[in-house]
N, C-alpha and C positions, 0 to 999 in steps of 0.2 A: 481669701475669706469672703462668706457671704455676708452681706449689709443690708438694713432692712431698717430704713426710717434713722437712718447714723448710727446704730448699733448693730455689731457684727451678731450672728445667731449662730449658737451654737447645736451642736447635732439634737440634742431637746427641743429646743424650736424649730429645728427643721422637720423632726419626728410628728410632733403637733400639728404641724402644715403638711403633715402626709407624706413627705419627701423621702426618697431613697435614695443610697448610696452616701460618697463621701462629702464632706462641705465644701471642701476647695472642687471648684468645677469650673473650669471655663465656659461651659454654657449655663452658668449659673446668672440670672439678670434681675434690676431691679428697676420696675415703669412704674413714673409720675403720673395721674391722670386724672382727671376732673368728673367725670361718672367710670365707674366701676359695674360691669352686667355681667352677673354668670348665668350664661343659659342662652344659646343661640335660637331659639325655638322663638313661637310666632310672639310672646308676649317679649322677649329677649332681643332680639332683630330689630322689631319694632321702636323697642325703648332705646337702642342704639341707634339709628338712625335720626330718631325723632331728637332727640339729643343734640346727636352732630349737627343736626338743617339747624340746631337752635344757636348753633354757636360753641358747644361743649367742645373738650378733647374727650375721645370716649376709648374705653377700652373694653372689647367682649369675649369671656371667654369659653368654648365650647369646647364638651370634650370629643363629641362625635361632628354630624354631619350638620352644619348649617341647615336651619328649617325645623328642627325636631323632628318629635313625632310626626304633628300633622302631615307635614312633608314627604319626611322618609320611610315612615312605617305607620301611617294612619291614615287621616284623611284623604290625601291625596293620589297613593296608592291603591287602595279600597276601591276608591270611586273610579279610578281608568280600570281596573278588572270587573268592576262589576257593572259600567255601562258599554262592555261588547259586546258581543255574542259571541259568548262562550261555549266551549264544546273541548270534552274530555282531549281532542286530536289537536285542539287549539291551545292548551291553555300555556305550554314553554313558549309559544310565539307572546300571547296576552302578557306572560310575564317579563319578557322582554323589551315588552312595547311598556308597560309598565314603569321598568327602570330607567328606560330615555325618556321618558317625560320626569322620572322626579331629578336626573341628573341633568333636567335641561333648567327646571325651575332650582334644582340648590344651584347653580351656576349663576341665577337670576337674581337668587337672595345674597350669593356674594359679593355679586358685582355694585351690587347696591349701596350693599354695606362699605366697599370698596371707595366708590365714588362719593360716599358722604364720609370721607375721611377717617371712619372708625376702622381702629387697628384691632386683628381679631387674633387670639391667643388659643391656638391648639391645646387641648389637656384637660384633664379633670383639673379640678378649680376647688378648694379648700379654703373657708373663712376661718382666719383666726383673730379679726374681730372685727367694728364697725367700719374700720377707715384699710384692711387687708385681705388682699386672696390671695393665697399661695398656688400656683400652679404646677401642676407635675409635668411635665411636656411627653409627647410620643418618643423626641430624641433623646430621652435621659436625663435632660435638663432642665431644668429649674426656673420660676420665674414668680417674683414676687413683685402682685400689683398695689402701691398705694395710692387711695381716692380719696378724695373729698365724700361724693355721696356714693351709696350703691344700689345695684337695683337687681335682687333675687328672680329668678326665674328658671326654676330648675327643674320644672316639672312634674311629671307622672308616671308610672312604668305600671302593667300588667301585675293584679293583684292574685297572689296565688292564695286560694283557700287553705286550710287545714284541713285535707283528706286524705285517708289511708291509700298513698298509690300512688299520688299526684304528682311523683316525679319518675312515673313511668314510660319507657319508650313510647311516641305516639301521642302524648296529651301535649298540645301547642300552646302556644298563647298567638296573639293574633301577629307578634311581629314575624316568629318562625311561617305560621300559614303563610303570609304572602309569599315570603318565598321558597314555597314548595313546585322541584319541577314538575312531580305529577299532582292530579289528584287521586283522591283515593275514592272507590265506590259507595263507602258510605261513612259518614261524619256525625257525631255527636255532639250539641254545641251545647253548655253548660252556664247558663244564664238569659234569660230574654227580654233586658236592656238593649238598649241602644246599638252595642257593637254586636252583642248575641244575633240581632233581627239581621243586622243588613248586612252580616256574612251568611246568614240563612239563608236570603233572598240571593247572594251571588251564587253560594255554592248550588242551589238548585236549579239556578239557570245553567251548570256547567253540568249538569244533568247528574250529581252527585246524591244520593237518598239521604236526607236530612230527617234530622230527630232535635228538637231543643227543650231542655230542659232548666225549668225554670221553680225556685224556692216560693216564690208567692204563690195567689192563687187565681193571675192575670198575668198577659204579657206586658211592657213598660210599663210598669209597676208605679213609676213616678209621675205619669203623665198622665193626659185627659183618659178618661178611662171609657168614655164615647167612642174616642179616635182609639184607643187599644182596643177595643170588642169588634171595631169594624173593620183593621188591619188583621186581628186576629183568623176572621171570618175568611177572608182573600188570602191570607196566605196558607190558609190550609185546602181552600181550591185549588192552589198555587201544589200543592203534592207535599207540604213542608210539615210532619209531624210532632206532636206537642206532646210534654208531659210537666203538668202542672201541679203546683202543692207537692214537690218531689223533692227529698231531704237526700243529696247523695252521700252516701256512706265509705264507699268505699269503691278503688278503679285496681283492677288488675286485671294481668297477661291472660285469656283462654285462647289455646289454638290460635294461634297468630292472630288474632282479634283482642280489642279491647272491651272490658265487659264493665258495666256501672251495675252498681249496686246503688237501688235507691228505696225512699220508704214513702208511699202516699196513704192518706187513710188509714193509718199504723199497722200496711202491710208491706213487705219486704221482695221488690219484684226486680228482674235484672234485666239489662239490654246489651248488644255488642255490636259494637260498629270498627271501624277501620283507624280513625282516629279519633280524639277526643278534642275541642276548641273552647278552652278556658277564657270565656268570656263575663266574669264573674265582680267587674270593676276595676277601678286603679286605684292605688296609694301613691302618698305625693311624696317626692325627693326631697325629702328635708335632710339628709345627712349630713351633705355638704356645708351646711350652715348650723352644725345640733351647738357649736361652738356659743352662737350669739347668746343662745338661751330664749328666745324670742315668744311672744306670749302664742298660745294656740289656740284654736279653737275647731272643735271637732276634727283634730287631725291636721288641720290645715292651718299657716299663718293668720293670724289676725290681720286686719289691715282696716285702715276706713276707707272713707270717699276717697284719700285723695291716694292709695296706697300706700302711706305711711305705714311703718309697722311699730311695735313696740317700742324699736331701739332707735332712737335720734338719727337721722342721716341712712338712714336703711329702708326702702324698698321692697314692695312683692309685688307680684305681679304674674297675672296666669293660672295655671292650674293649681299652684300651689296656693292660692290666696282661697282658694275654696269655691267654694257654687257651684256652675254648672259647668263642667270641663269644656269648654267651646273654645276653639281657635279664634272665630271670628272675637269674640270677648277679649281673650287675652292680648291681641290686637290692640285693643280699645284699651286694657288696662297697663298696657307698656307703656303706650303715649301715654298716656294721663301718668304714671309714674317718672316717667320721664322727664314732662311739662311741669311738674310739682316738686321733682328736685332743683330745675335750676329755676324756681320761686314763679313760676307761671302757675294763675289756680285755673285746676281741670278737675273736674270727677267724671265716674261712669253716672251712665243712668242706669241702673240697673233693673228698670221698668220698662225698658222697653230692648230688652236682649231677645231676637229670636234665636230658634232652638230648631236645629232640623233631622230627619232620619231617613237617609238615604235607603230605605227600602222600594218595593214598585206595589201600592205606588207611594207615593213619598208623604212624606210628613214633616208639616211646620208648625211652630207653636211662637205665640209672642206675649207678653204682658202676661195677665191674670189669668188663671183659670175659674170654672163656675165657684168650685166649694175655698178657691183663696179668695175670691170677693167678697161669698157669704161671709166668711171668719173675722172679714175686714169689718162687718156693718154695712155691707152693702145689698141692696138690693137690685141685683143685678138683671137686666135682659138681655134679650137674644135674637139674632137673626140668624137662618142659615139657608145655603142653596145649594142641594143637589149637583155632581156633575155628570149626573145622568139626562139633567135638564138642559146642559150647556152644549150649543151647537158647535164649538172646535173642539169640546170633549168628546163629542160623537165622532166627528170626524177623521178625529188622532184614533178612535177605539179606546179611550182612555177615559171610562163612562164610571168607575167607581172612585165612590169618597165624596166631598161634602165640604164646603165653607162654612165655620159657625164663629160668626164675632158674637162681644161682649160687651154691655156698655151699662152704666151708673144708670142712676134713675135721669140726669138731665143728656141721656144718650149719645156722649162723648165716650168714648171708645176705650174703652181699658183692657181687652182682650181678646183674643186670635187664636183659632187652632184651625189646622185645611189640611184635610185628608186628600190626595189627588196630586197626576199628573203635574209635575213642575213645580211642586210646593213652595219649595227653596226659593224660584223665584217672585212666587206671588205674594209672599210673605213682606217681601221689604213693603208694600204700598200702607200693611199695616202697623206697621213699624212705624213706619213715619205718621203715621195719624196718631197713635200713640204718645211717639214723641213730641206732639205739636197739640196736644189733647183736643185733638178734632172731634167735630160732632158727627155720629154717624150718616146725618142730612149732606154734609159735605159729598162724602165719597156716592152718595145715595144719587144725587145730582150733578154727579161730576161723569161726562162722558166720558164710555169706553171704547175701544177700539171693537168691531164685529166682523166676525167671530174669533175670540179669545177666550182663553181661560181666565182672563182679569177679569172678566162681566159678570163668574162665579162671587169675587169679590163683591163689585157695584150691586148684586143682587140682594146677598146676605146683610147688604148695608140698607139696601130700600125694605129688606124684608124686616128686619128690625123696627124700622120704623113706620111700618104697615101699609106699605106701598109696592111688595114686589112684584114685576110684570110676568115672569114665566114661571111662577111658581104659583 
């Protein structure tokens, strides 16, 4: 018989927890543990580790690959394909080389999790309720964890729209694209968000004819709309064609091609490419937990500061807590859910998250933007510098895009966007001003290194405050 908290469960309660087959099972088990995480991904990993260093017993359980998405089908694969040099004759070797770098880092993230004593649990992972997850195991078996606390993190999967066709041969979503052995001659990418852009920018570097098509009447639609008119501009030098304010209606098979049907200007116009790359959003995993009942908001867990959710002793963390889907975030928001289960106070700041978009050339964003200051009462300025100006931007040939900080009336820094080579990396210096609400004079009289791309930084900081030297 199965037991579960001293009462035996009969096939109804094992129904409930998802469970298949008979109730007498030999691999049938039930773990004690002191944090409970479903969700191996970067907000999940995290929260279990940071747990164990605290002292907890922890138990994690995943149903796929350690790392999640980021890891094994997103961030991290993305970005080794799309900083080679790609070429149609290359791309099964790029893919390869691809997969030993993610099966070198999930090895990374086990041994981690390993060495900080957290026992991790193969399976889909089913709550049946604040203090239980039942797990279905890959070997048939069964395994029912109870916790003291828990800590959700189940993430996000590839949103498919409602359109006529959409589960036609050929339309991807972004986990199938990576691992395609060829490419195909031309591609149509359906959305020009975030993930929309910067498979744009790979696929045309692998010299694929790109089309992206986009519902608003801008590309990142969410963001500085400065920094989108000027990436816009570059990637369409770049060969990468746009169709904007485009209402797709419907995708079907012509001639071994795939054809969209869309509507701009309330006319009805068609295009065909080779495949289709539904990059159109994600919706969060909440099914595994629909059991709690757990309060929402726009789709996503409610949570506060400290990641508490609705239900006592319950946890979120990561993409399903809502905001901006960022890896580096939900990092941030494991630990801190983590830290706040076993009675340590942590919160995010969530003032100063950067935000970045691996296209070429790149894109960072941190804090506020102009029209969230204004909305705030703020009277906001501005400094900005060129990195057409910047002598290691000349030098790399990496002369487009622009530094533009943001700062209150007493020019303490409350916002960041940088168009330009290395973004990713130039962004933490304002991050950290942010988080330390530095005055733009700081970074304005703080020595840079010559020639770098950080002096684009120190410039936009003195330009703000009416002192820049090369501009």
């Amino acid at each position: 018989m199965f037991y579960l908290a001293g009462r035996a469960l009969t096939s109804n309660h094992l129904s409930r927890l998802g469970f298949q087959g008979e109730v007498v099972n030999l691999n049938d088990t039930v773990m004690q543990t002191q944090i409970a995480v479903l969700g191996g991904g970067p907000a999940g990993y995290v929260a279990a580790v940071r747990a164990a260093r605290l002292g907890a017993k922890v138990t994690l359980v995943e149903e796929r690959a350690l790392g999640g998405v980021c890891l094994n089908r997103g961030c991290i694969p993305a970005k080794a394909l799309l900083h080679s040099a790609l070429r149609f004759s290359e791309w099964a070797a790029e893919v390869n080389n691809k997969d030993k770098i993610v099966r070198q880092l999930g090895m990374g993230v086990a041994h981690i999790l390993s060495s900080s004593g957290v026992a991790v649990i193969t399976g889909y992972g089913t709550v049946l309720d604040a203090h239980t997850i039942a797990v279905q195991r890959p070997d048939g078996g069964n395994t029912a964890i109870k916790c003291t606390k828990m800590i959700l993190a189940t993430g996000a999967k590839p949103l498919i729209p409602k359109i006529k066709g959409i589960d036609s041969d050929g339309v991807l979503t972004s986990d199938e694209l990576l691992d395609l052995d060829t490419l195909p001659l031309s591609m149509m990418l359906i959305g020009a968000g975030v993930i929309g852009l910067e498979f744009a920018v790979m696929l045309a570097k692998a010299g694929v004819k790109v089309t992206v098509m986009e519902l608003a009447e801008r590309i990142l639609p969410a963001e500085d709309s400065e920094i989108a008119a000027e990436l816009y501009k570059i990637m369409r030098r770049k060969g990468i064609g746009f169709k904007l304010s485009a209402a797709v209606t419907e995708i079907k098979c012509v001639d071994e091609q795939l054809s969209v049907s869309f509507i701009t200007d309330g006319k009805e116009s068609m295009m065909a490419a080779e495949k289709i790359l539904m990059a159109t959003g994600r919706e969060f995993n909440t099914k595994p937990f629909a059991a709690l009942g757990l309060a929402m908001k726009n789709g996503a867990v409610a949570v506060n500061n400290k990641m508490e959710t609705s239900v006592k002793d319950v946890y979120a963390a990561g993409d399903i807590a809502g905001g901006r889907l960022l890896a580096h975030l939900a990092f941030m928001e494991g630990k801190v859910a983590a830290e706040n289960a076993l009675g340590h106070e942590s919160h995010v700041n969530y003032h100063a998250v950067p935000a970045c978009v691996y296209t070429e050339p790149e894109i960072a964003l941190v804090g506020m933007s102009e029209q969230e200051a204004v909305a705030q009462g703020i009277n906001p300025k501005f400094g900005r510098f060129d990195f057409r100006n910047n002598g290691r931007a000349a030098t790399l040939r990496e002369r487009d895009g622009f530094v533009k900080v943001i700062a209150d009336e007493n020019n303490v820094i409350i916002g960041a966007q940088i168009l330009g080579a290395n973004a990713s990396e130039l962004i933490s210096e304002l991050t950290l001003a942010i988080t330390l609400s530095v005055k733009a004079e700081v970074i304005a009289d703080m020595i840079h290194p010559h020639p770098a791309l950080a002096e684009a930084v120190w410039e936009a900081c003195a330009d703000l405050c009416g002192r820049a030297i090369h501009k």
